[in-house]
C-alpha positions in Angstrom: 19.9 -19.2 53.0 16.7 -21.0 52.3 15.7 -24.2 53.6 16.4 -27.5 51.5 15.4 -31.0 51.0 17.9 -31.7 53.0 16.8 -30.2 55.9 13.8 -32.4 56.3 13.5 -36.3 57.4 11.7 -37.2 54.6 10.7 -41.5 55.8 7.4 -41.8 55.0 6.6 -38.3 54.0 3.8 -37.3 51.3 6.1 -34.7 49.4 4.9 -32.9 46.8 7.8 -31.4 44.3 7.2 -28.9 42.0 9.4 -29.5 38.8 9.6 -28.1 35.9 9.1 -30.5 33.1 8.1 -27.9 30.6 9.4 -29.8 27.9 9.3 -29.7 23.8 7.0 -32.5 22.8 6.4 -33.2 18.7 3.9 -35.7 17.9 3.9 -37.4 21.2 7.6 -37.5 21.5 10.0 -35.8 23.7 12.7 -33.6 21.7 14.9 -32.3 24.7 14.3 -33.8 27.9 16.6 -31.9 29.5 14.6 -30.5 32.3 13.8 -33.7 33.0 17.4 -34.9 33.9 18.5 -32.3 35.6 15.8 -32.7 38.4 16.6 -35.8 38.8 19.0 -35.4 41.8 15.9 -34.1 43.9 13.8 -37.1 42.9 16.5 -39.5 43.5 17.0 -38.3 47.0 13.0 -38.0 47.9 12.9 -41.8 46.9 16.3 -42.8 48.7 15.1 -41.6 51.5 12.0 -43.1 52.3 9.5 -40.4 50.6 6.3 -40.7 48.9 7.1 -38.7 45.9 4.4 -36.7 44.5 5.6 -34.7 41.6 3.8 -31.1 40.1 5.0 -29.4 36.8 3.0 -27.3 34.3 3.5 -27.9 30.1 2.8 -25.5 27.7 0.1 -23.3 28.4 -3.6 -24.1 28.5 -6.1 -21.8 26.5 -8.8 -24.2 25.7 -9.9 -27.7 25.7 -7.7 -28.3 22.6 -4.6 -27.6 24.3 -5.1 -30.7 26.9 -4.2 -32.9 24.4 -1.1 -32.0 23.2 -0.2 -30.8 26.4 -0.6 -33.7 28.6 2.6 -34.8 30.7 1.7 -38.4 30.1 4.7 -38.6 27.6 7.0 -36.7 30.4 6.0 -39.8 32.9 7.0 -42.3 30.7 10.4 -40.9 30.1 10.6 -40.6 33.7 10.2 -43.6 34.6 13.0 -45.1 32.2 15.5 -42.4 33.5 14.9 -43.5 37.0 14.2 -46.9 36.3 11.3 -47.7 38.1 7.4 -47.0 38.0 6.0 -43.0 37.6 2.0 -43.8 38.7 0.4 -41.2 36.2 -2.7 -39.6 37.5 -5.1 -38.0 34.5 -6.4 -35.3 36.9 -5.5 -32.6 38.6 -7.8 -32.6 41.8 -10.4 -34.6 42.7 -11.1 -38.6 44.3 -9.0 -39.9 42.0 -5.9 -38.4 42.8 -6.5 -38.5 46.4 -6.8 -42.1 45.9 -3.7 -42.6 44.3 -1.9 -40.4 46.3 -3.3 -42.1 49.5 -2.1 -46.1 48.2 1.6 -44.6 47.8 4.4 -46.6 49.4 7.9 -45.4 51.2 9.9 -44.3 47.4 6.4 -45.0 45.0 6.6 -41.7 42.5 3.5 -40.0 41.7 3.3 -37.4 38.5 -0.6 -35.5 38.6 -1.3 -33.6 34.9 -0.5 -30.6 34.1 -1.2 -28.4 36.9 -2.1 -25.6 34.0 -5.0 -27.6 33.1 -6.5 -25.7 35.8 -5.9 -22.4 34.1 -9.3 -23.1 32.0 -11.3 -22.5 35.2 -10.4 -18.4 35.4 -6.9 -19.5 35.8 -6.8 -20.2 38.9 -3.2 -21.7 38.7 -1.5 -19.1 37.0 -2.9 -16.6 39.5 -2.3 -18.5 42.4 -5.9 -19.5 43.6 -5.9 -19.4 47.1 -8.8 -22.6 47.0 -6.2 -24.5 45.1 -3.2 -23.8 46.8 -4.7 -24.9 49.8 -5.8 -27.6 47.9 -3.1 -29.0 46.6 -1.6 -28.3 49.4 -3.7 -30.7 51.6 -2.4 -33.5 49.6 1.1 -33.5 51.4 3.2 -32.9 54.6 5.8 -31.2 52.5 6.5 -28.8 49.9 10.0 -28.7 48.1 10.2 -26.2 45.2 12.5 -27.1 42.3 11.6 -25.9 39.6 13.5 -22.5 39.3 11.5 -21.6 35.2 8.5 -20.8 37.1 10.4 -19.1 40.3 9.9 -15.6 39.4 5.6 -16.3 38.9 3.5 -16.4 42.0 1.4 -19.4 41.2 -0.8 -22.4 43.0 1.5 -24.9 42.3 4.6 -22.7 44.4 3.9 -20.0 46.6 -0.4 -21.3 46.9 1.0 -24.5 48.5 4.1 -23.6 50.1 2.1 -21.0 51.5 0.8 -23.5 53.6 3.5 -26.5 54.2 6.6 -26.9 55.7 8.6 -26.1 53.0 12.4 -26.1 50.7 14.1 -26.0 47.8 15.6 -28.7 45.9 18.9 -29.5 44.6 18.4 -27.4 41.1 17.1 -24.5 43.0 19.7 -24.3 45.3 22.5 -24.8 42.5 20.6 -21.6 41.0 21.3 -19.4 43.6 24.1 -20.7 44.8 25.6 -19.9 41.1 23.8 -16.4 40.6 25.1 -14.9 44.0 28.6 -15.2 42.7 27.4 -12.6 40.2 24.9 -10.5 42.1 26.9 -10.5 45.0 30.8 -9.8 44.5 31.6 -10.8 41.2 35.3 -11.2 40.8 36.0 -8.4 38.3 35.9 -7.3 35.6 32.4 -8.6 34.9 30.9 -8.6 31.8 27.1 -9.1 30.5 26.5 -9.9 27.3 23.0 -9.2 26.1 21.1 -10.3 23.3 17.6 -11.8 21.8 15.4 -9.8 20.6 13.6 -7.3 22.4 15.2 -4.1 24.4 11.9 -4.2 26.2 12.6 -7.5 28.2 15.4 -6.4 29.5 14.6 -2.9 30.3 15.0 -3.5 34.3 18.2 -5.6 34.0 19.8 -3.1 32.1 19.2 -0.4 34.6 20.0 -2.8 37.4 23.4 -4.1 35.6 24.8 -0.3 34.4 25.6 -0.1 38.6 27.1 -3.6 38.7 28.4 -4.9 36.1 32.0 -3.4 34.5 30.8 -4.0 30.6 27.6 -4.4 28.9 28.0 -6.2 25.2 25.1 -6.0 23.2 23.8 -8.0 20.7 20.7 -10.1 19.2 17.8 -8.6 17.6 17.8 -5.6 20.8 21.5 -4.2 19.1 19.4 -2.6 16.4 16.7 0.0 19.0 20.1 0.9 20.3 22.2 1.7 17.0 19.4 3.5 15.6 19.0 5.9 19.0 22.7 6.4 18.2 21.8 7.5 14.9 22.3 4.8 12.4 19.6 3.5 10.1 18.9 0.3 10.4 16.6 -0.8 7.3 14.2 -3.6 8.0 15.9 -4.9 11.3 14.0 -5.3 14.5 13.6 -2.0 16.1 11.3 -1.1 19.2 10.4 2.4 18.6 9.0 2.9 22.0 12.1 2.3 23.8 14.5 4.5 21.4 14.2 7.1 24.3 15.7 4.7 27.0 18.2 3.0 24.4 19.4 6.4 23.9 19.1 7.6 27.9 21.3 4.5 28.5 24.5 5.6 26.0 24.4 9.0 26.8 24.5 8.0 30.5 27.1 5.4 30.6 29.4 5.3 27.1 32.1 3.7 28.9 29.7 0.5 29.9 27.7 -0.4 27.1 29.4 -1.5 24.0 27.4 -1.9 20.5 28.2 -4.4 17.8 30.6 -2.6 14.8 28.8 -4.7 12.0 26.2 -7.4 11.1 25.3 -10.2 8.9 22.3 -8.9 6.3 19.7 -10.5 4.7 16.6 -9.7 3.0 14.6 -11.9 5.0 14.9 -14.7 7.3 15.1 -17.9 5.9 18.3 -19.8 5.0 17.7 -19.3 1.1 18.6 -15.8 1.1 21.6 -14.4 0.5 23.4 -12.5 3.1 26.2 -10.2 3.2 28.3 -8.9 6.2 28.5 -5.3 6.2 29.5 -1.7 8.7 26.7 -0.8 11.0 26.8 2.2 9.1 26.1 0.4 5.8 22.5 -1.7 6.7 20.6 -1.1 3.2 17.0 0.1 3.6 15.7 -3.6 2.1 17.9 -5.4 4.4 18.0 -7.0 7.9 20.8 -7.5 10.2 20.4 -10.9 11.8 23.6 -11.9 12.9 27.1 -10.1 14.0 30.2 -10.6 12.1 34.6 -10.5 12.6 34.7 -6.7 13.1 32.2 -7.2 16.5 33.9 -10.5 17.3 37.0 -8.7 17.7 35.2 -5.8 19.7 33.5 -8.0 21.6 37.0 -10.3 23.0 38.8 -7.3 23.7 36.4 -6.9 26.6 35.6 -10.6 27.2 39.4 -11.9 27.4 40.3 -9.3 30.2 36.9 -10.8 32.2 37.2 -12.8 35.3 32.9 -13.2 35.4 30.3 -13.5 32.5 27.1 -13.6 32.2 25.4 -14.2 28.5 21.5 -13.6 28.4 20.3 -14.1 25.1 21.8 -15.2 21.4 23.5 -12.5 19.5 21.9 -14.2 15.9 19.4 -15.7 15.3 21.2 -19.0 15.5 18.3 -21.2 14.8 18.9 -20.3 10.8 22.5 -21.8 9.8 23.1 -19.1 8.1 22.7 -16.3 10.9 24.0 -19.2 13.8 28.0 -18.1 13.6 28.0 -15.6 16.1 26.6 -17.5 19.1 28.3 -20.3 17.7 31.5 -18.3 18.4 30.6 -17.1 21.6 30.3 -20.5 22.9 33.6 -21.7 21.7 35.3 -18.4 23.4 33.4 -18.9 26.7 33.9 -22.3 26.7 37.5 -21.5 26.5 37.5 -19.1 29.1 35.4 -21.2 31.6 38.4 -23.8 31.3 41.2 -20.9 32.2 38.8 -20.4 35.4 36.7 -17.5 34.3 33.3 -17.5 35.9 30.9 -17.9 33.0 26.8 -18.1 33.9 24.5 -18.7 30.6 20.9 -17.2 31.1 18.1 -20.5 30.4 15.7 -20.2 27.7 16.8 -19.8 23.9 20.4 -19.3 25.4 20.8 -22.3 27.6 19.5 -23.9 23.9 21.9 -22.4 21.6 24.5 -23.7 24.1 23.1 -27.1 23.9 22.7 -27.4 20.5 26.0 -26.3 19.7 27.5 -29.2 22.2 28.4 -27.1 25.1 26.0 -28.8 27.4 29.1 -28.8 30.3 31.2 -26.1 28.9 30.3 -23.4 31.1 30.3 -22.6 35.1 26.6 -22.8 35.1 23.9 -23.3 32.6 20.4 -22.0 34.2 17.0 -23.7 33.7 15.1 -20.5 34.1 15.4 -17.6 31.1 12.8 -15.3 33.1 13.6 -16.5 36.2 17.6 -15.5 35.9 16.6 -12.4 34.2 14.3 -11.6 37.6 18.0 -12.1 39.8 20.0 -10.0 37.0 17.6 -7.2 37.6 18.3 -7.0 41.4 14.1 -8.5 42.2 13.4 -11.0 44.6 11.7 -14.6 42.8 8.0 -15.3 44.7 8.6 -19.1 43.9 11.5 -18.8 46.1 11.1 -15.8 48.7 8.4 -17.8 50.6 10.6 -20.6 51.2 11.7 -20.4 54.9 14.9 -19.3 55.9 17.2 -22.0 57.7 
């Protein structure tokens, strides 16, 4: 069990908290801030206690000078500030007099935000491959490090394993939820466990499908990744995504373990996709050459529940349509409602982060599940049985 916040008498501490406030910002304006919220519990308890709160995240990614300027977290400190109700000092840099400055006038429970620690990635990215100069850097700007932000866990950066690296160190309160959440699955699921699998590319998920075929009871498939499968099974698949390089492991998989993994029994087609074309539902067997399966449809639903009602533990990683169209949205919409249902009869349900965690959302199921995570690469990492840098150099308690 890894050290926490909690752990730690924080009274007059510099502590530096890596977040993850890698938020969607249009025009200047936050869209979802909820990475924001939910690391509010770790904030709340730095500043209760007495800390002086300096706060790390990355936004977007940093390619050139252009991308400073839509990517600045100036927005994300003024939303902070009216969630916690009281004054985020924003500092425009990410090193230098400046910030030391800043950092060095901070009172018992003042909160700090530095920019975007990926502004340093236009330098030979030194924070996205963990710079040993700046960790140590960074690092000499506090007494402690608490790691929080679990959607960067699985990458060895600067801003997590650089400075913890060389600080006391823990996790904070979403971090620890994480774990605490995924080792119900990884550990001793209560059975029979399910995984339902979708998005769009076999190749993402290559490692957590040959870590899952040894763990979990059932492997659903879905999303854009169904179609490399059906077509190693044989069927033609017209214009639908299909990763040619990976029809030898798609087909390695079925012939291995027909039993585990389960493929969809029809789709919803279109010619392209947009929500002006006209779809039709249709066999797997019966995908025209000019068409596109972008959805699942009654026939897989069906399929699908015979499994998923006789479940005690799920796990969903990745939409099974491409649910930001309306018109290809039904079957995650579906699979939300039948979780949702189950999570309330005491089934353990776990939704991977990413384009999952924001179907969920979307679809107003923010609190209908066991656990929602913030990481889509990070819980892929723990699904596939590897340990998460961000987190593996915390200290043990």
């Amino acid at each position: 069990m890894k050290k926490t916040i909690k752990d730690y008498d924080l009274e007059g501490k510099k502590v530096i908290i890596r977040v993850d406030f890698n938020v969607p910002i249009k025009d200047g304006i936050i869209t979802d801030d909820n990475r924001i919220v939910e690391s509010l519990g770790t904030i709340n308890y730095a500043i209760e206690h007495g800390a002086k709160v300096i706060l790390m995240s990355h936004l977007g990614r940093i390619k050139d000078e252009s991308d400073k300027l839509k990517n600045t977290l100036k927005p994300v400190s003024i939303r902070l500030a009216q969630l916690i109700n009281k004054e985020v000092i924003f500092v425009e840099e990410t090193r230098g007099a400046k910030l030391e400055e800043a950092i060095n006038r901070l009172n018992n429970g003042d909160v700090l935000l530095m920019e975007n620690t990926r502004f340093e990635d236009l330098n030979g990215k030194k924070e996205s491959k963990n710079d040993p100069e700046l960790g140590a850097y960074w690092a000499s700007l506090g007494d402690l490090y608490i790691n929080d932000a679990f959607g960067t866990a699985h990458r060895a950066h600067a801003s997590n394993v650089g400075i913890a690296s060389h600080l006391p160190n823990g996790v904070g309160f979403l971090i620890e939820t994480e774990l605490t959440e995924f080792a119900k699955v990884t550990n001793n699921p209560n059975r029979p466990y399910t995984v339902i699998l979708g998005g769009s590319k076999v190749s993402d998920k290559i490692e957590v499908i040959k870590n899952l075929v040894n763990t979990a009871d059932h492997i659903l498939i879905g999303g854009g990744m169904m179609f490399t499968f059906l077509k190693a099974q044989g069927y033609e698949v017209g214009k639908s995504l299909l990763e040619e390089d990976y029809l030898d492991f798609c087909r390695e998989m079925l012939e291995k373990y027909p039993n585990k993994i389960v493929l969809p029994a029809d789709c919803v087609c279109g010619k392209e996709l947009s929500n002006d074309t006209n779809i039709r539902s249709c066999q797997i067997s019966d995908i025209h050459e000019d068409e596109m399966g972008l959805d699942v449809s009654l026939l897989t639903f069906n399929l699908f529940n015979s499994y998923i009602d006789k479940s005690k533990t799920i796990v969903w990683n990745g939409p099974i349509g491409a649910f930001e169209y309306e018109k290809f949205a039904d079957g995650t919409k579906v699979l939300c409602d039948v979780l949702s249902q189950l999570t309330q009869k005491g089934v353990t349900t776990i939704i991977g982060g990413g384009d999952t965690a924001a179907a969920a959302i979307q679809f107003g199921h923010k609190n209908s599940f066991t656990h929602i995570s913030t990481g889509g690469g990070a819980s892929l990492e723990l699904l596939a049985g590897k340990e998460l840098p961000g987190i593996s150099i915390i200290k043990d308690k």
